[in-house]
C-alpha positions as CSV (number, residue, x, y, z in Angstrom):
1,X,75.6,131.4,157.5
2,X,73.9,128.6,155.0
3,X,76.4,129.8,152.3
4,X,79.4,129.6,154.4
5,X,78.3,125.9,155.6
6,X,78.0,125.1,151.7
7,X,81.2,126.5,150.8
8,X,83.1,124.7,153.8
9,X,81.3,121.7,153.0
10,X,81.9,122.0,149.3
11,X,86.4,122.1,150.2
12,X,86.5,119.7,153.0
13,X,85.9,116.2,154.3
14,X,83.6,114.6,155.3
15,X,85.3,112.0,158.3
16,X,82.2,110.2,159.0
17,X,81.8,108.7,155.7
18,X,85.0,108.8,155.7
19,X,85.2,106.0,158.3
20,X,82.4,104.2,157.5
21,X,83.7,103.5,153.8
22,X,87.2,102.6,155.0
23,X,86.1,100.2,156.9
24,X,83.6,98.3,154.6
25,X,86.3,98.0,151.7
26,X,89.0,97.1,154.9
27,X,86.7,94.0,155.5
28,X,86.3,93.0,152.1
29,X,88.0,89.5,151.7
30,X,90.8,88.5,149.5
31,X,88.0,86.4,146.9
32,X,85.8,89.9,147.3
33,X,88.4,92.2,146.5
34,X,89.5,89.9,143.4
35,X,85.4,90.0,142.1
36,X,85.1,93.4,143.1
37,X,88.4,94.8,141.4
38,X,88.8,92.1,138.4
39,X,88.5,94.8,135.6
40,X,91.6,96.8,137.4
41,X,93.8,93.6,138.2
42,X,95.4,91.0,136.0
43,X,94.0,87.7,137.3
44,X,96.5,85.0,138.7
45,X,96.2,83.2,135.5
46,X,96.6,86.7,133.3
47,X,99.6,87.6,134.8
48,X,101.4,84.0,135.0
49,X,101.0,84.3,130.9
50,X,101.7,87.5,130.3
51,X,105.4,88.3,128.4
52,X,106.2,91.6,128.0
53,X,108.1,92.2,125.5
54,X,111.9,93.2,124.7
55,X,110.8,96.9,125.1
56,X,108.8,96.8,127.9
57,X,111.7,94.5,129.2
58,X,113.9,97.6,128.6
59,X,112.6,100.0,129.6
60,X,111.1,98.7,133.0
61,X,115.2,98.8,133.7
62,X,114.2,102.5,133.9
63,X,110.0,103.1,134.7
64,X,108.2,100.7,136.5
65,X,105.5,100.7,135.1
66,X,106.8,99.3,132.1
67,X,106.9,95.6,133.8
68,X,103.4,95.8,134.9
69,X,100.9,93.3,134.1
70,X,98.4,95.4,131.5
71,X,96.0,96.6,134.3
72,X,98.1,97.5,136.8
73,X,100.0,99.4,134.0
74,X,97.0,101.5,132.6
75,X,96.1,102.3,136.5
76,X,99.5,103.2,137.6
77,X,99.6,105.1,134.7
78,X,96.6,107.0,134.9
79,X,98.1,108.5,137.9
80,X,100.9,109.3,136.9
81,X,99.6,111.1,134.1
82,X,97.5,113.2,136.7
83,X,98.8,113.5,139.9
84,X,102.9,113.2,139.4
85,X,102.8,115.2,136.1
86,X,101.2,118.2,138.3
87,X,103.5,118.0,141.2
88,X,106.2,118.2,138.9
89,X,104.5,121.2,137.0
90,X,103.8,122.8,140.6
91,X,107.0,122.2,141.8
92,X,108.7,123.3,138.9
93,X,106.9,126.9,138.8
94,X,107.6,126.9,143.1
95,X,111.3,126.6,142.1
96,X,111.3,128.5,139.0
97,X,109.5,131.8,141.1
98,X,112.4,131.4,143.9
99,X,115.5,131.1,141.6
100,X,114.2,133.8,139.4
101,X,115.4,136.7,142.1
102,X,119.0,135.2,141.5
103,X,119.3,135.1,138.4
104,X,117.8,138.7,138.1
105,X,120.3,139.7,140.2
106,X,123.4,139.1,138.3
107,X,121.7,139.8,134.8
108,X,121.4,143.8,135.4
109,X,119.2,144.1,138.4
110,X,121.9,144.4,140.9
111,X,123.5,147.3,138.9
112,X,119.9,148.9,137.5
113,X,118.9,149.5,141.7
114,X,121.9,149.9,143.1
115,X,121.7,146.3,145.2
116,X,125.3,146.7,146.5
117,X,124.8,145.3,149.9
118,X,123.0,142.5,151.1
119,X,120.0,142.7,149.5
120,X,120.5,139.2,147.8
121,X,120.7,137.4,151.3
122,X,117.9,139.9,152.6
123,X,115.6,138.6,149.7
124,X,116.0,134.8,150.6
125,X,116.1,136.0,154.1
126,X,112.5,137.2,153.4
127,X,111.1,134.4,151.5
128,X,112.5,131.9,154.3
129,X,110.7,134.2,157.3
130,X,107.5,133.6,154.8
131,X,108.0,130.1,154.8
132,X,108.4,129.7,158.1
133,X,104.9,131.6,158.8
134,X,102.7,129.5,156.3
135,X,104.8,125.9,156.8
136,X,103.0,124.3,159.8
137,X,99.3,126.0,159.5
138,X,99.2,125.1,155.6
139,X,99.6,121.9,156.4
140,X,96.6,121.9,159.5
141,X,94.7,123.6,157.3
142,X,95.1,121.2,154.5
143,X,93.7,118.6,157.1
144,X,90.3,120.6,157.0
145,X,90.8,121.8,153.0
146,X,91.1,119.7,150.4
147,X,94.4,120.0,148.6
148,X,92.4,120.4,145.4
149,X,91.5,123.7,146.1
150,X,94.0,125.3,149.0
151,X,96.9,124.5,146.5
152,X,96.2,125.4,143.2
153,X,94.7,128.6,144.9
154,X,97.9,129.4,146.6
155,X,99.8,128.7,143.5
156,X,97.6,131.2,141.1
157,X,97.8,133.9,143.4
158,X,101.3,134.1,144.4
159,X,102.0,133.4,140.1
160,X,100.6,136.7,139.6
161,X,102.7,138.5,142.5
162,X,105.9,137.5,140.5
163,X,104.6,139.4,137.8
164,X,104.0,142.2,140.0
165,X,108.3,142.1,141.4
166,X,108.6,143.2,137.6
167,X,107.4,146.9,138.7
168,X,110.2,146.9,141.1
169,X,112.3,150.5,141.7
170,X,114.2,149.4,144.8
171,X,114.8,146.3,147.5
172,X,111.3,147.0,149.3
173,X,108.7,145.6,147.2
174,X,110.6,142.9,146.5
175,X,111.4,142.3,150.4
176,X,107.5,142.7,150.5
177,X,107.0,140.0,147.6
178,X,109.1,137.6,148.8
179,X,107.5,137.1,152.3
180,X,104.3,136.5,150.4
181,X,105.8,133.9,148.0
182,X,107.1,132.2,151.2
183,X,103.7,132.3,152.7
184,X,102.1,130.9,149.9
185,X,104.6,128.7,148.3
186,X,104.8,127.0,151.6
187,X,101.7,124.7,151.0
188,X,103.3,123.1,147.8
189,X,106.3,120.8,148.9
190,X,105.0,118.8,152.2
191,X,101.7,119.2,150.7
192,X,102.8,117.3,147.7
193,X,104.9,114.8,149.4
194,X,101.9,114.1,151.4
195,X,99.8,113.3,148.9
196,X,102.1,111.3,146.5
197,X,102.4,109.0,149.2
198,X,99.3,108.2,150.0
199,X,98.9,107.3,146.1
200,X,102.3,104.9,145.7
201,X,103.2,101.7,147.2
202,X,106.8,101.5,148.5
203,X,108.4,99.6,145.4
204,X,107.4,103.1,143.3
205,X,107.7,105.7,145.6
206,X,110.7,107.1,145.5
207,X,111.0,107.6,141.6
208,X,108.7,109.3,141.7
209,X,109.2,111.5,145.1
210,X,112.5,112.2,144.3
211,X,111.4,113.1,140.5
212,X,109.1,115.0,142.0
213,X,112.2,116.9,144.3
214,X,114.0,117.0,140.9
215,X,111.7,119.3,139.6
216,X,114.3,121.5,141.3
217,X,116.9,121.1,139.3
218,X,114.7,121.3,135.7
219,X,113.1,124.5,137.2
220,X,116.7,125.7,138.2
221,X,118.3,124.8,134.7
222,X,115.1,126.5,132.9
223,X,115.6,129.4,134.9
224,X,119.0,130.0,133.5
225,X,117.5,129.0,129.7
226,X,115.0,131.7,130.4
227,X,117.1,134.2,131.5
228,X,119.7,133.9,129.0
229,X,117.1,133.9,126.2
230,X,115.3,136.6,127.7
231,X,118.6,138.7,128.0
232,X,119.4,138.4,124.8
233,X,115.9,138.5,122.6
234,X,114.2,141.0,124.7
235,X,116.8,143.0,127.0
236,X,115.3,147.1,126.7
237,X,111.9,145.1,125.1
238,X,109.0,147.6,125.4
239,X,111.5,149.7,127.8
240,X,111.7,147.0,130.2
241,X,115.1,145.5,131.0
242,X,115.2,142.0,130.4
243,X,114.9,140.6,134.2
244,X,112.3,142.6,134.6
245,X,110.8,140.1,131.9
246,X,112.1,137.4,133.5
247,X,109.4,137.9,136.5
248,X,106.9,138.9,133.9
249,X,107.3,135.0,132.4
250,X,107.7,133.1,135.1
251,X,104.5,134.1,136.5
252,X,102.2,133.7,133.1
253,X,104.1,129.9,132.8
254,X,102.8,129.6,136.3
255,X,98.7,130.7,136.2
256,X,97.9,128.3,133.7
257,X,99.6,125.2,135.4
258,X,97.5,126.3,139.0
259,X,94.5,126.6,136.9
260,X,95.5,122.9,135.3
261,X,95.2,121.9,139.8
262,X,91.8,122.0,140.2
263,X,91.0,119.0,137.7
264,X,94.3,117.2,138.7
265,X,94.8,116.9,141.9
266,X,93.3,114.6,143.4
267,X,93.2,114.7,147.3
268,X,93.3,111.1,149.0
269,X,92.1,107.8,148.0
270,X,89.6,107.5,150.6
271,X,87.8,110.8,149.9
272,X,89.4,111.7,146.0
273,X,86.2,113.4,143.9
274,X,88.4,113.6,140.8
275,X,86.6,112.9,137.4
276,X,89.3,111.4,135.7
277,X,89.2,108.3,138.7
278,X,85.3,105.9,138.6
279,X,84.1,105.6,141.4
280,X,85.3,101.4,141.4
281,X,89.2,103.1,140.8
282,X,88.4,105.2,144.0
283,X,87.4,102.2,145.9
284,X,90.4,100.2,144.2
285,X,93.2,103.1,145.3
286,X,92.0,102.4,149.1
287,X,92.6,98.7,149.4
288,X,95.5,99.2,147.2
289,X,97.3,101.5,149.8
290,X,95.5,99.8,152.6
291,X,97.2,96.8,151.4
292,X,100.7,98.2,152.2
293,X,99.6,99.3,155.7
294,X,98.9,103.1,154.8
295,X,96.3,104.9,157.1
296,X,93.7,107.0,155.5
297,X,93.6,110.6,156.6
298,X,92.0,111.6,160.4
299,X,90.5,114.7,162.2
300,X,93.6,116.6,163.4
301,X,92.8,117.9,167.0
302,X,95.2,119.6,169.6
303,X,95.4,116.3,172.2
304,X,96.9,114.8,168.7
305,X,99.1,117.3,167.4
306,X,100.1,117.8,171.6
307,X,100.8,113.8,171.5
308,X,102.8,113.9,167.9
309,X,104.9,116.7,169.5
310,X,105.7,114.3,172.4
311,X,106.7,111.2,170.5
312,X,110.0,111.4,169.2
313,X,109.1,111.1,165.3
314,X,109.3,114.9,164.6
315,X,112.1,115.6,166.5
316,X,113.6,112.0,164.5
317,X,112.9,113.1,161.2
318,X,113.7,116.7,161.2
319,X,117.5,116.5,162.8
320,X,118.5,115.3,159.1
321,X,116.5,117.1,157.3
322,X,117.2,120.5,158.3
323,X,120.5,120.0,158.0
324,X,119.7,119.2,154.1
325,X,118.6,122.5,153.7
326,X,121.5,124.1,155.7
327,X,124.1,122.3,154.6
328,X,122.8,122.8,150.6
329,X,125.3,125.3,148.7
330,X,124.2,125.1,145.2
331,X,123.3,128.6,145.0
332,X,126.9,130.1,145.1
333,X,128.8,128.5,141.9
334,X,127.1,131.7,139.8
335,X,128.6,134.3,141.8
336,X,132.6,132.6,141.2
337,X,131.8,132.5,137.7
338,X,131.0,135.9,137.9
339,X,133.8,136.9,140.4
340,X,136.1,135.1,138.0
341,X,135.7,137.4,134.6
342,X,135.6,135.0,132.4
343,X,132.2,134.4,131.7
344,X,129.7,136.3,130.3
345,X,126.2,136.7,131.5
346,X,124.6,134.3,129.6
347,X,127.5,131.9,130.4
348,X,127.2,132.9,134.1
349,X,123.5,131.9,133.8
350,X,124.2,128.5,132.0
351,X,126.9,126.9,133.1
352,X,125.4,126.0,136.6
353,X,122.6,124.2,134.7
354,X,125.2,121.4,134.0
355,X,125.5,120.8,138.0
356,X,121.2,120.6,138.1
357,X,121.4,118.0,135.3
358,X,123.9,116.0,137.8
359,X,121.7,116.4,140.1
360,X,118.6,115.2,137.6
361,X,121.0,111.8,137.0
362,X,121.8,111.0,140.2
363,X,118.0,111.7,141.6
364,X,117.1,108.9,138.8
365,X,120.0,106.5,139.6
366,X,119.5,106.8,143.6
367,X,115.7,106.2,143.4
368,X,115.7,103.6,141.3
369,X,118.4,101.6,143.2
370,X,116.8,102.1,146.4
371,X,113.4,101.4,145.0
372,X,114.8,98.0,143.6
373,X,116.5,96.8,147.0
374,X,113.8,98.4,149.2
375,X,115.5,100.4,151.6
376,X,116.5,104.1,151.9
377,X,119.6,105.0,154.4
378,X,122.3,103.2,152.1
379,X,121.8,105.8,149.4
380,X,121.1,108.9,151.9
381,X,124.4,108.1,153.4
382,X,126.6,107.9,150.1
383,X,124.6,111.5,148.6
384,X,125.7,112.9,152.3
385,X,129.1,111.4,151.4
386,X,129.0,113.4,148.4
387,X,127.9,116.4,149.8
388,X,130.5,116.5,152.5
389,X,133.2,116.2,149.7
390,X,131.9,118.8,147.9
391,X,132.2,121.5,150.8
392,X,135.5,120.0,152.2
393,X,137.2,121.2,148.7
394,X,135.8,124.5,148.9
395,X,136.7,124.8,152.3
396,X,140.5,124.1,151.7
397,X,139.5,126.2,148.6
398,X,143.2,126.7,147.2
399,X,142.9,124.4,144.6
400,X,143.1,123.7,141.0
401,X,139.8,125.5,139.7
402,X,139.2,122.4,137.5
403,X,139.0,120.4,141.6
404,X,137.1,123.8,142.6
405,X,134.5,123.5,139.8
406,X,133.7,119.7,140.5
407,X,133.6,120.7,144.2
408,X,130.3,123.6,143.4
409,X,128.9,120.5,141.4
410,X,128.9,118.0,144.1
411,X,125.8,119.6,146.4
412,X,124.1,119.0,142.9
413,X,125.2,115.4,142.6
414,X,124.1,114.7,146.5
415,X,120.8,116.7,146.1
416,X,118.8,113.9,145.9
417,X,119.0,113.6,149.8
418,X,115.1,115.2,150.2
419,X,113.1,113.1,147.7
420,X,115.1,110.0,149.7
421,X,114.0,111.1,153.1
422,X,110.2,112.1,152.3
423,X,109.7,108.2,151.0
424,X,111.5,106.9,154.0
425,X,109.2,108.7,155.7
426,X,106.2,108.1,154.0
427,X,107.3,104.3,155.1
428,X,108.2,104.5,158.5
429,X,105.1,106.7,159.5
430,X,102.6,105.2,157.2
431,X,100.5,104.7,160.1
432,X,99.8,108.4,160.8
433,X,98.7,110.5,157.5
434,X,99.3,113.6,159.3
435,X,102.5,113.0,160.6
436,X,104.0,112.1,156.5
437,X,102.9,116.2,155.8
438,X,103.3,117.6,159.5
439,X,107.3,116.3,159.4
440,X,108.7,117.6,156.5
441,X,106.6,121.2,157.4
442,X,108.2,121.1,160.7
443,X,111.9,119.9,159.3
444,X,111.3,122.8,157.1
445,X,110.0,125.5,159.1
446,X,113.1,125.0,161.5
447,X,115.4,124.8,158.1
448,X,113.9,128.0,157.2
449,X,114.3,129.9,160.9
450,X,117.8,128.8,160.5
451,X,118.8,129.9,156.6
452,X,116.8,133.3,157.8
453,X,120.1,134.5,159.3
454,X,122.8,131.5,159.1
455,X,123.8,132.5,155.5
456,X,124.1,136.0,156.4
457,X,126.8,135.1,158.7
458,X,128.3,132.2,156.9
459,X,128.3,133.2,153.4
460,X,127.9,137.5,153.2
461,X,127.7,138.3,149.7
462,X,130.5,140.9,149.8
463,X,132.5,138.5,150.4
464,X,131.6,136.3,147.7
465,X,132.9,133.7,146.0
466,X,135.6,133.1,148.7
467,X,133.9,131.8,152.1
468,X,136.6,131.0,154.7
469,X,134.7,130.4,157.8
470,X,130.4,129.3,155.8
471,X,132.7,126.1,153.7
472,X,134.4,125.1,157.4
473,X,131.5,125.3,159.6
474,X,129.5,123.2,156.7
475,X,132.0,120.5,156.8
476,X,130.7,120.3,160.1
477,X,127.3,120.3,159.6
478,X,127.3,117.6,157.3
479,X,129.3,115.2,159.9
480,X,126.3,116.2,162.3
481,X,124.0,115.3,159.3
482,X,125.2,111.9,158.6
483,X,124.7,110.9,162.6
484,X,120.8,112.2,162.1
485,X,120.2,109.7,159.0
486,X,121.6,107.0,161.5
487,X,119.6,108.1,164.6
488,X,116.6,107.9,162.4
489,X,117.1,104.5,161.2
490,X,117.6,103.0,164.8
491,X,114.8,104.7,166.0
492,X,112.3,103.3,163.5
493,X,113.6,100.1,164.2
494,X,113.5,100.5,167.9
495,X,109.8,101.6,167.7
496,X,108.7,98.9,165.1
497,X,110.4,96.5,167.9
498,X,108.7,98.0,171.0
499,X,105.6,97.8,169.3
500,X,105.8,94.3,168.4
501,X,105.4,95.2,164.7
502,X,106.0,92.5,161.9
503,X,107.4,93.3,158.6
504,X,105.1,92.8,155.2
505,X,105.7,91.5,152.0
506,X,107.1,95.2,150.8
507,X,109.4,94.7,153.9
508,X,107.1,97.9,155.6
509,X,106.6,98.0,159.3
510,X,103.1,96.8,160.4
511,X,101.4,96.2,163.4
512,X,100.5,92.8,163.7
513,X,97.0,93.0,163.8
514,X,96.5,94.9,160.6
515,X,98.3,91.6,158.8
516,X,96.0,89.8,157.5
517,X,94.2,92.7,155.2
518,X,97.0,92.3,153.2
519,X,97.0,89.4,150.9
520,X,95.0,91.3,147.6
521,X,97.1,88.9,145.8
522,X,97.9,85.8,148.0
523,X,97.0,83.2,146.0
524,X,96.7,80.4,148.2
525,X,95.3,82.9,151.2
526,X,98.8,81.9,153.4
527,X,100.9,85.0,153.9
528,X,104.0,84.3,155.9
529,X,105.5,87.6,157.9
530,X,108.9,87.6,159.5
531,X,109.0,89.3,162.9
532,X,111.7,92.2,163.8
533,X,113.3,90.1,166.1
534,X,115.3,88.0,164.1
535,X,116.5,85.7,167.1
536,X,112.5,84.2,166.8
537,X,111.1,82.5,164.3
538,X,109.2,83.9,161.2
539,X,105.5,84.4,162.1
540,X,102.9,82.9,160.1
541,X,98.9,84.0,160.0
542,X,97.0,81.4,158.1
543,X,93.7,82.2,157.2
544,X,90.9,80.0,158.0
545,X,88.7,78.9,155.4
546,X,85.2,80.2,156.6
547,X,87.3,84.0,155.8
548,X,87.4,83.2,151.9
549,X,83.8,82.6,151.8
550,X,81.9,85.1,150.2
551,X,78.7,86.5,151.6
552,X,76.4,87.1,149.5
553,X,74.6,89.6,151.1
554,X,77.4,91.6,152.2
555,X,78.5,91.0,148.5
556,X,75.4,92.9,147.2
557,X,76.3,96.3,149.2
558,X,79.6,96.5,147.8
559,X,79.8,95.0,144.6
560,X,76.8,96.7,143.4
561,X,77.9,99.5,140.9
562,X,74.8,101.5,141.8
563,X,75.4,102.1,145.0
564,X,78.9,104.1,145.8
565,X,80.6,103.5,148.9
């Protein structure tokens, strides 16, 4: 009974100290922080001289970073290095293990066991009803085990049951497979979001969550490199066909990247035990994101998950975004090529990587635009826009196929729409850690009930490429999307208003008596926040003078370097 005590205490939190840390660094003042934290950021004088130079200039167009003052830059950095390289690499084998099975299937495996039927449908259908099982208790479970250990676990294990769908003789193992990819795989994308966000203030975020959603569309294009190399270098290979080798890649790519997990990821900033982070960067990351309003992590009990349920937040956030997921019909341009015969296998399996790399530009170009105005919906509307095109053509579908080809790339050029939606609401309910990885597992739990049997109606593989009544009824769908992104911006609104909420300097949401803890950088201790209401006038918190003096006492416990928070 010891052991299991050690172990559990060994892969979870400890909320207590938790608590009692957040709020000693929560009650440092603006002159403490800046004595406290001067090795991590530029001083007021530092930065007012510092002139980057024509390069950094450039490229800070593209990278934020790159127009950092030094410190800020070598932090920032440092977790990007760390953290967003490994979502990408998780992500990336996550995508690259579900894309694999279609791909297989039109590179022999359809003919070699005799998959005439649905069994393509029936295979996503399987991995969806997985998803749906592990969604929502991955993510409650993640609020009692540290990411740094549930989610590079679940990645190593399911990387070697990919191998195993190479010892496939029929549809049932891989039915079997794909359930269990579901259950496991379904810790990885909330999971990720959830963290990334509580790393990232609002001016990078969506770079670097919708970079992180690109990983889609890299791990889709690789997957038709992969294929088409493997079909043609080791096709009959050791007397294995080659999408059998396909699985057997995919999953050695993926065990070394899990096992890569354990040092990189790096849980939250108020309870992160990463190595590559001092203690002082630990203590830094929580005022940093504390500074933007952001709510460390709390005890997730059923009156709380009962009153999230209640509040209209889930229900808000997943009306668009399982209508993302429904509307998203990227996966069909392969089988017209095919239908068409006029491509050959490896052609098949390459030309849709041109629509991922659409995807990969417009991810780049919609992040970084809303990152530099600050807001969201703009750019969510226009990819929806784009999307709704897309699926209008194929529904009329007697076109030119030049019209018909842009039409199966424009889901890739709206794709984008996820990476948008998980910052905007990182933002909007960065007052309730659980609720930025609970909404996006919900959104896609219901996504995944619904792609479990919708596709089998809409778009039966028989009757592929032609889809008379699944283009129609998406046309549809995406109207019905478009109102959801809408609803959910008036409702945030309506709450922050309700609340009596006042907007800070990143233009986030805050209630009014969190305020004045944010002014890291407020160099004459006056920060002046606008209230919702725009009919009154601009609110102002001034900060008396006794607040700037340091105590020296309370100075001792936290600025000491021997003693960790």
């Amino acid at each position: 009974m010891n052991v299991l005590k050690k172990v559990y205490k060994a892969v979870s939190y400890d909320r207590d100290d938790e608590a009692i840390r957040f709020q000693i660094l929560r009650e440092m003042s603006p002159d403490e922080r800046r004595i406290r934290f001067a090795s991590l950021v530029d001083s007021e004088e530092d930065e007012a001289a510092y002139e980057p130079s024509r390069f950094m200039k450039f490229a800070g167009r593209f990278w934020d970073t790159f127009r950092k003052s030094p410190k800020e830059r070598t932090y920032v950095q440092k977790l990007d290095l760390n953290i967003l390289i490994y979502a990408l690499l998780s992500f990336f084998i996550k995508t690259l293990d579900n894309s694999n099975v279609s791909n297989a299937f039109v590179s022999g495996m359809k003919e070699e066991l005799n998959l005439y039927g649905q069994e393509r449908n029936l295979f996503n259908t399987m991995l969806n009803i997985g998803t749906i099982v592990g969604l929502v208790p991955s993510q409650i479970i993640l609020n009692r085990i540290r990411p740094s250990i549930w989610i590079p676990s679940c990645e190593l294990v399911w990387s070697m049951l990919v191998m195993v769908m190479a010892c496939a003789q029929g549809a049932s193992l891989i039915y079997a497979i794909r359930f269990l990819l579901g259950v496991l795989e379904s810790c990885a994308y909330p999971g990720f979001a959830l963290v990334l966000g509580s790393w990232y203030r609002p001016d990078e975020l969506a770079k670097r969550m919708t970079l992180y959603d690109a990983a889609w569309a890299i791990a889709s294009m690789f997957s038709g490199y992969i294929q088409a190399g493997v079909h043609t270098s080791m096709n009959g290979l050791g007397g294995l066909s080659g999408w059998r080798w396909l699985f057997i890649i995919d999953g050695l790519i993926g065990i070394p990247i899990a096992l890569l997990g354990y040092w990189s990821v790096a849980d939250f900033p108020i309870n992160s035990r990463v190595r590559w982070l001092s203690q002082l960067e630990k203590d830094f990351s929580v005022t940093r994101m504390e500074s933007v309003g952001r709510k460390p992590p709390k005890k997730m009990t059923i009156r709380r998950f009962a009153h999230i349920l209640k509040s209209w937040r889930p229900w808000g956030f997943i009306w668009p975004w399982v209508l993302f997921s429904v509307c998203d019909t990227t996966s069909y341009f392969n089988l017209w090529l095919k239908a068409s015969n006029l491509y050959s296998v490896n052609q098949i399996n390459l030309i849709p990587t041109g629509g991922y790399a659409l995807g990969l530009v417009a991810a780049y170009v919609y992040s970084n635009l809303s990152d530099h105005m600050g807001t969201r919906w703009p750019f969510l509307m226009f990819a929806v826009f784009i999307c709704f095109l897309g699926n209008l053509l194929l529904a009329i579908w007697e076109i030119p196929d030049g019209l018909k080809f842009f039409a199966f790339l424009c889901p890739n050029i709206g794709y984008p729409l996820w990476g948008l939606m998980l910052s905007w609401g990182a933002e909007v309910f960065q007052d309730d850690t659980e609720m930025r990885g609970l909404a996006p597992a919900m959104g896609s739990t219901v996504a995944s009930a619904i792609q479990a049997w919708l596709p089998l109606l809409l778009f039966p593989t028989p009757k592929a490429p032609h889809y008379p009544v699944g283009y129609k009824v998406t046309v549809g769908l995406v109207g019905v999307e478009a109102i959801g992104v809408l609803h959910f911006l008036w409702q945030s609104k309506r709450e922050a208003r309700r609340k009596g909420k006042v907007f800070n300097k990143y233009g986030l949401a805050v209630a009014a008596e969190d305020a004045d803890v944010m002014r890291l950088r407020d160099d004459e201790n006056t920060h002046s926040l606008e209230r919702l209401d725009s009919k009154k006038p601009s609110h102002e918190i001034h900060l008396s003078e006794k607040d700037d003096v340091v105590d020296n006492k309370k100075s001792a416990v936290v600025f000491s370097n021997d003693i960790k928070i």
